[in-house]
Legacy VTK file of the C-alpha trace (Angstrom):
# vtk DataFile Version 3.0
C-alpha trace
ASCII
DATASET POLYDATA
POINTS 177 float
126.471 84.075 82.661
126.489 87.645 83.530
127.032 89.629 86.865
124.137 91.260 88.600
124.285 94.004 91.131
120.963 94.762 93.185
120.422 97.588 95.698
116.973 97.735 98.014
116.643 101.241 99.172
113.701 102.303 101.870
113.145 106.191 99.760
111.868 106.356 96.241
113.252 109.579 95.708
116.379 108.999 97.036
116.390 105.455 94.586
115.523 107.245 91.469
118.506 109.402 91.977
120.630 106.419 93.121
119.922 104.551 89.807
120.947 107.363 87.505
124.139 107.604 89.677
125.019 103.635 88.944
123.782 104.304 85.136
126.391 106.824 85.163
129.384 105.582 86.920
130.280 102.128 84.912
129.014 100.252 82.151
126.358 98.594 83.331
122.955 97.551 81.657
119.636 98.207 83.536
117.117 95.336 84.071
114.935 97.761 85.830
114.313 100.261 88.426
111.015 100.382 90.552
108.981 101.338 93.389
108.042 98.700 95.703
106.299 98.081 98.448
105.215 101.460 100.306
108.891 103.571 100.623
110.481 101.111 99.085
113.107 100.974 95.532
114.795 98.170 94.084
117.378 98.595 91.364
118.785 95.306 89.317
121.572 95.725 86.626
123.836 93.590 84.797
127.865 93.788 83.272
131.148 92.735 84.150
132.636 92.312 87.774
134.518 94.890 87.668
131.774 97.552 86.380
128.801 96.151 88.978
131.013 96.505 91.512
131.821 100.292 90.892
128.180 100.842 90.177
127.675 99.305 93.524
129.992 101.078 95.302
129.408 104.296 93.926
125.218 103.944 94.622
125.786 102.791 98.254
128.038 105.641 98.438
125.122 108.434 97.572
122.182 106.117 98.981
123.940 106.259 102.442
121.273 105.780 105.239
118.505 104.994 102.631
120.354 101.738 101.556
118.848 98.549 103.163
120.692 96.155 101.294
122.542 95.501 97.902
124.459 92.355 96.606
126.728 91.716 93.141
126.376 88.197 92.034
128.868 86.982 89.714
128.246 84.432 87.064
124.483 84.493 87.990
122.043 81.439 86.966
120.516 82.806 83.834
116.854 81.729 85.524
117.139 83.995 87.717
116.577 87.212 85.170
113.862 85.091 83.692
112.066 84.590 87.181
112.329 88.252 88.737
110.636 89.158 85.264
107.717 86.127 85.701
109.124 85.521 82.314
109.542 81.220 83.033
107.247 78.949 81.040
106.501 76.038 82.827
107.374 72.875 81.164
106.088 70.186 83.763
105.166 71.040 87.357
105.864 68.384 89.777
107.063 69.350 93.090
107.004 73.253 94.037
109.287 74.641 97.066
109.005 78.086 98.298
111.427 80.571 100.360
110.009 83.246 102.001
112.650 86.355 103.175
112.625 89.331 105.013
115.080 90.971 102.673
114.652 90.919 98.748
118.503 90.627 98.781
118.352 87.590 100.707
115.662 86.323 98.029
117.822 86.959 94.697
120.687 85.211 96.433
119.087 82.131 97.732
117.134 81.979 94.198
120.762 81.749 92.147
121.929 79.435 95.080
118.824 77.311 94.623
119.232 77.456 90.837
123.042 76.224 90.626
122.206 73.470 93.580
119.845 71.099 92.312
117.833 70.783 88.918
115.176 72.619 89.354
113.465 75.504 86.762
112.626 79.078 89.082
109.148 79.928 88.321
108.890 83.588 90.071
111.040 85.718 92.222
109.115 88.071 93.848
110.827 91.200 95.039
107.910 93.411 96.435
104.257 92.635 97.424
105.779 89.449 99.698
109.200 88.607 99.332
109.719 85.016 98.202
111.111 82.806 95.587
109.043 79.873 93.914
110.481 76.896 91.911
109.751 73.200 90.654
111.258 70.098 89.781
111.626 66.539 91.266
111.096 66.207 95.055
114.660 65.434 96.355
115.829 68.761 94.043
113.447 70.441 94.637
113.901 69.918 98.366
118.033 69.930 97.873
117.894 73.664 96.049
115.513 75.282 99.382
117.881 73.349 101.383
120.971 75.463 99.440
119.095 78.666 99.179
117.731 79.131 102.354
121.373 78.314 104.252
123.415 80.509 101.552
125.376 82.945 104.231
123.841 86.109 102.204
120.551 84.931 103.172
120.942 84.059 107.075
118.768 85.590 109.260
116.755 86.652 106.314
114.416 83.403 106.085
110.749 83.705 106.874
109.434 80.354 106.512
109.929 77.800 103.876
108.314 74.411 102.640
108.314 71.727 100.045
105.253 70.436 98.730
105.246 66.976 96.684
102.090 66.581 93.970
100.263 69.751 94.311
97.396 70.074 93.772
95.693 71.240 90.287
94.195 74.863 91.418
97.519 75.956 93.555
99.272 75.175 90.095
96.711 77.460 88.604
96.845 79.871 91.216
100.698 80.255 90.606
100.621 80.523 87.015
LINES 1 178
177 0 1 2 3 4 5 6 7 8 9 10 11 12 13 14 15 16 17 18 19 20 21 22 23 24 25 26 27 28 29 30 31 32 33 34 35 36 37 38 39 40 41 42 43 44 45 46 47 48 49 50 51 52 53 54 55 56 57 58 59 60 61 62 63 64 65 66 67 68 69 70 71 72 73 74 75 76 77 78 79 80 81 82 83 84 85 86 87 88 89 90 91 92 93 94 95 96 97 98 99 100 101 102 103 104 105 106 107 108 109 110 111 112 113 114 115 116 117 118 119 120 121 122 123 124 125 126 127 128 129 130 131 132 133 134 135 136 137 138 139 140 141 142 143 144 145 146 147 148 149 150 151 152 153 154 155 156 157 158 159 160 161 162 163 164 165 166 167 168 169 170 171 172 173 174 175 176
């Protein structure tokens, strides 16, 4: 499992120039760099502790005022790459439970909490148009991993609404896929 670091910035401009500064400060891979929502920038790497951390420090550093929030996960569930990229095949929907957040750093930390709690497979982490995390599995996991991820400290106060729904149905499996 690798280390991510994650920084949310409110100026695109200002996040362009941020992720070329953490590029440049350790070794750290990029998973990508984007615009979000209107103003917004989100930048998600991976490497070692040590190097996320400096990468970190060093982008909060120049981001100052523009930083809204940034995060370095260590030893982070390996589904949670998969489901930021909508990169999870689904094997067998049963239950689905969604957490919806204010904060996308609230999100990517309540989706590796919810990952590591219960066995469940993350299906989409959305960090942008809505802020929320979905996943699937039996009911009590399912139920057991929002439980974890939506009272992880990184994500209090950050928690919109969530809910566990047993046997959905067919379409709103559809929909999500």
């Amino acid at each position: 499992m690798e280390t991510i670091g994650f920084l949310e910035l409110n100026s695109i401009a200002k996040g362009m120039e941020v992720a070329d500064c953490v590029l440049k400060t350790a070794e750290v891979k990029l998973v990508f760099s984007r615009a979000g929502c209107p103003g917004k920038y989100y930048l998600l790497f991976t490497g070692e502790v040590a190097a996320v951390q400096e990468s970190i420090d060093a982008g909060c550093r120049l981001g100052g005022q523009f930083v809204v929030d940034h995060c370095v996960i260590p030893r982070v569930h390996p589904q949670v790459i998969s489901a930021i990229h909508s990169a999870t095949m689904l094997d067998n929907m049963r239950a689905i439970g969604v957490m919806e957040f204010f904060s996308v750093t609230a999100s990517v930390y309540a989706a590796d909490a919810a990952a590591k709690a219960a066995d469940v497979q993350l299906l989409d982490v959305r960090l942008g148009t809505g802020i929320f995390v979905v996943l699937t599995g039996e009911v009590a996991a399912v139920s057991e991993a929002v439980s974890c991820g939506i009272s992880t400290p990184n994500a209090e106060g950050m928690v919109v609404s969530s809910v566990v729904i047993p046997g959905p149905h067919p379409e709103l499996l559809d929909a999500l896929m």
